[in-house]
C-alpha positions in Angstrom: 62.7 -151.3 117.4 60.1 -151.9 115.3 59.4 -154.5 113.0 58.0 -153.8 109.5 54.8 -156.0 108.8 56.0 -158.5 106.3 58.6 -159.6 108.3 56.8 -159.7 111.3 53.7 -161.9 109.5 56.3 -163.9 108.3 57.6 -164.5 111.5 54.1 -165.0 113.1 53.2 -167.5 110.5 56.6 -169.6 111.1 55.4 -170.3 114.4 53.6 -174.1 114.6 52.4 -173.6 117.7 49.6 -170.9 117.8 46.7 -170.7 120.7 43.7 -168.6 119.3 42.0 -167.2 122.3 38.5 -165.5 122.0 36.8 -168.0 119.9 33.2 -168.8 120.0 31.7 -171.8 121.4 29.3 -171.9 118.5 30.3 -174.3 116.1 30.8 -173.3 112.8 30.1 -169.7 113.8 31.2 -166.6 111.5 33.5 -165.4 114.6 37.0 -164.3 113.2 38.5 -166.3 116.0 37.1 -169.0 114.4 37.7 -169.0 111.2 41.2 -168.6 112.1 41.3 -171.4 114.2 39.9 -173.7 111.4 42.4 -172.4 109.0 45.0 -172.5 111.0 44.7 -176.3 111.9 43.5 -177.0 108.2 47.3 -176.0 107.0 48.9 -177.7 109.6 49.6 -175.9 112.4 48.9 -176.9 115.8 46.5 -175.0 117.2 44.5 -174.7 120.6 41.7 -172.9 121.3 41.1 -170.7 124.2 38.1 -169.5 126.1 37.3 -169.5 129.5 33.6 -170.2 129.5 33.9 -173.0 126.9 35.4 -177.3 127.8 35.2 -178.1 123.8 35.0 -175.4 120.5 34.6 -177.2 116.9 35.0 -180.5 118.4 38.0 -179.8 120.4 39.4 -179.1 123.9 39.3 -175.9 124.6 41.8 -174.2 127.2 40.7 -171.7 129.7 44.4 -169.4 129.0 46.9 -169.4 128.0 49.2 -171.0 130.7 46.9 -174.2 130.6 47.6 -175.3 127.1 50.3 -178.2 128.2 54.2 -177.5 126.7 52.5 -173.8 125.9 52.5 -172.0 122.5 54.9 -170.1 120.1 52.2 -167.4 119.0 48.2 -166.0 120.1 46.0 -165.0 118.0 43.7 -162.3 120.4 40.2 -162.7 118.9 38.7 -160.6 122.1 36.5 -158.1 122.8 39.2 -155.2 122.6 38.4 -154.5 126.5 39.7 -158.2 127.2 42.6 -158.0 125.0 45.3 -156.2 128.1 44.4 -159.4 130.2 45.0 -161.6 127.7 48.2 -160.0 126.5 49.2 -160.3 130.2 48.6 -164.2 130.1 50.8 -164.3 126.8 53.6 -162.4 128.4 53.6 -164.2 131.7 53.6 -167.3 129.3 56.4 -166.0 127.6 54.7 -166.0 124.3 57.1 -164.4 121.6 54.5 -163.6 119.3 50.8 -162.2 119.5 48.7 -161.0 116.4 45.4 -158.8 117.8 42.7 -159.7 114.9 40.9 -157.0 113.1 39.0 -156.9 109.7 36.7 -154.3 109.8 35.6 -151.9 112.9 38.2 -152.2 116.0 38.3 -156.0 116.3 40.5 -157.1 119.4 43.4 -154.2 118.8 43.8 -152.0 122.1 46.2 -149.6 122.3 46.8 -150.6 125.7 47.1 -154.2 124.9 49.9 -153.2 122.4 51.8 -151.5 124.9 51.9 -153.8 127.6 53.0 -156.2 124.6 55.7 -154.3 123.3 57.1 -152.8 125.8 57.7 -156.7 127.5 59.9 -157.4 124.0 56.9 -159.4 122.3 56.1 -158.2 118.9 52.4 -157.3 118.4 50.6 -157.5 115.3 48.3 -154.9 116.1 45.5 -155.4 112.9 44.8 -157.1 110.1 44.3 -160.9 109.7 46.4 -163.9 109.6 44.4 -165.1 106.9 45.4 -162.6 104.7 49.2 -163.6 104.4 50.7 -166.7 102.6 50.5 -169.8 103.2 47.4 -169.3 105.2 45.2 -167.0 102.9 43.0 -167.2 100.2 41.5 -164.8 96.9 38.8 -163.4 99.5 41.8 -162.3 102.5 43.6 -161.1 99.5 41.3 -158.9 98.6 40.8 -157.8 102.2 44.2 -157.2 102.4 44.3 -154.9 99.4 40.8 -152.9 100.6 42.4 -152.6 104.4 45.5 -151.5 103.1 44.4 -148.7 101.2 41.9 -147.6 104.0 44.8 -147.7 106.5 43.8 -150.3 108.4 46.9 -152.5 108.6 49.6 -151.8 110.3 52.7 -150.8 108.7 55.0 -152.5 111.0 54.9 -154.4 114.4 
């Protein structure tokens, strides 16, 4: 059954536990694994960073998957190359991750079709588009905006 996207935001975003895996080892960088990861922890959410070729990212640990991030996570953010997005969706699953939000702004981002599949059809509910940053309490004016543009362009999902 799907879920339709506000609720399913809203669920994502109740989560305080949320692993963003894909971001860059470049601190500071522009990547949109990033900049979710910074927002993320600046509102308050616990957040851990994954990536397999990085020990640290903005000053933290970093976490090769998934299943290495100790007392795991609620909720993934897939900031991936889309080609890497079915294995990590695979790590979320045999973590038993509830909750998993593929990021995309504009072009194809980290959403595969095959990701969302596996995904769904193991009961998780997949965000498959879009941005966290773009939905209260973690968005501001310029995800707003994105939101608005996306959504008449088609590019977020109507439901999860």
């Amino acid at each position: 059954m799907a879920t339709p996207i506000k609720q399913a935001t809203a669920d994502f975003l109740a989560q305080k536990r949320i692993a963003v895996a894909g971001v860059s080892r470049e601190k500071g960088g522009a990547h949109g694994g990033n900049v979710v990861y910074g927002r993320l922890k600046e509102r308050g959410y616990e957040v851990f960073p994954v990536n397999p070729n990085a020990e640290e990212v903005e000053g933290d640990p970093c976490f090769q998957d998934i299943a290495s991030i100790p007392d795991g996570v609620n909720a993934v953010v897939i900031a991936t190359n889309p080609a890497d997005s079915p294995a990590v969706m695979q790590d979320c699953i045999d973590a038993g991750v509830g909750h998993v939000w593929m990021h995309r702004s504009f072009g194809q981002g980290s959403v595969s079709d095959e990701a969302t599949t596996l995904g769904r059809n193991a009961g998780v509910t997949v965000i498959a588009g879009g941005c966290p940053l773009m939905y209260a309490p973690t968005n501001d004016v310029g995800h707003n905006i994105m939101r608005v543009m996306l959504n008449i362009g088609g590019k977020i999902p109507k439901e999860a």
